[in-house]
C-alpha positions in Angstrom: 107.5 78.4 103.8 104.2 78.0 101.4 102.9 81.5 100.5 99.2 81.8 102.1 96.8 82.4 99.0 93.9 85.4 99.5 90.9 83.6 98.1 88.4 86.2 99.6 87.3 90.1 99.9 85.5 89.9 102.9 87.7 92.3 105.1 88.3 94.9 101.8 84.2 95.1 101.7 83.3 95.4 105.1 85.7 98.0 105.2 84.4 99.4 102.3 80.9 99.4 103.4 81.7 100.4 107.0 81.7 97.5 109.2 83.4 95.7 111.6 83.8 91.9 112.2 81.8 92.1 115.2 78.8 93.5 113.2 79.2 90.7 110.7 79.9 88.0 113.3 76.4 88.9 115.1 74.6 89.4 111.8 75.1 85.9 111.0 75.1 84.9 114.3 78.8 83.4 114.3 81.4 83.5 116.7 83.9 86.5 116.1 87.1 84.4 115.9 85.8 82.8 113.1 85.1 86.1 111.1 88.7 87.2 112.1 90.0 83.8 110.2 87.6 84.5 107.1 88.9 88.0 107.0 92.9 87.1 107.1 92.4 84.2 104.8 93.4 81.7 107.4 89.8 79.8 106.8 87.0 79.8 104.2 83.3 80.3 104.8 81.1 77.0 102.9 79.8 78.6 99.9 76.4 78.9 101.5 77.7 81.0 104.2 79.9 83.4 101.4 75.9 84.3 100.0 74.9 85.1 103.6 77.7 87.3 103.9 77.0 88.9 100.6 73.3 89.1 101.3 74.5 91.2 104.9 76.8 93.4 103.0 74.2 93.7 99.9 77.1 93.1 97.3 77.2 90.1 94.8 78.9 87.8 96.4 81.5 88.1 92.9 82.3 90.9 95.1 83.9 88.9 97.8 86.1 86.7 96.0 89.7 87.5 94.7 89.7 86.5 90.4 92.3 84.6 88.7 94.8 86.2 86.2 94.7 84.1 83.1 97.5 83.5 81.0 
């Protein structure tokens, strides 16, 4: 079984900030489904969408993405 990689912080900062999917889902007018797969890491949002989300949450969108350990 291939071991699903977290690439984002999306559901760890809207819990932090006190929101829901839902609210995120109609903030940037998207369906919630779609959130839901953004916040279990099952889908990506384009790049474009990841500084909307950041812009909603007013965080850098650094914030929403899960670093790299180096070596």
């Amino acid at each position: 079984m291939v071991e699903k990689r977290t690439l984002n912080r999306i559901k760890s900062v809207l819990a932090d900030k006190d929101k829901t999917n839902l609210w995120l889902a109609e903030k940037l007018g998207k369906n919630k489904s779609t959130i839901s797969k953004w916040c279990t890491n099952d889908q990506q949002p384009t790049l474009e969408t990841l500084f909307d989300i950041a812009e909603a949450l007013e965080v850098n969108v650094c914030e929403l993405l899960v670093g790299r350990k180096k070596n």
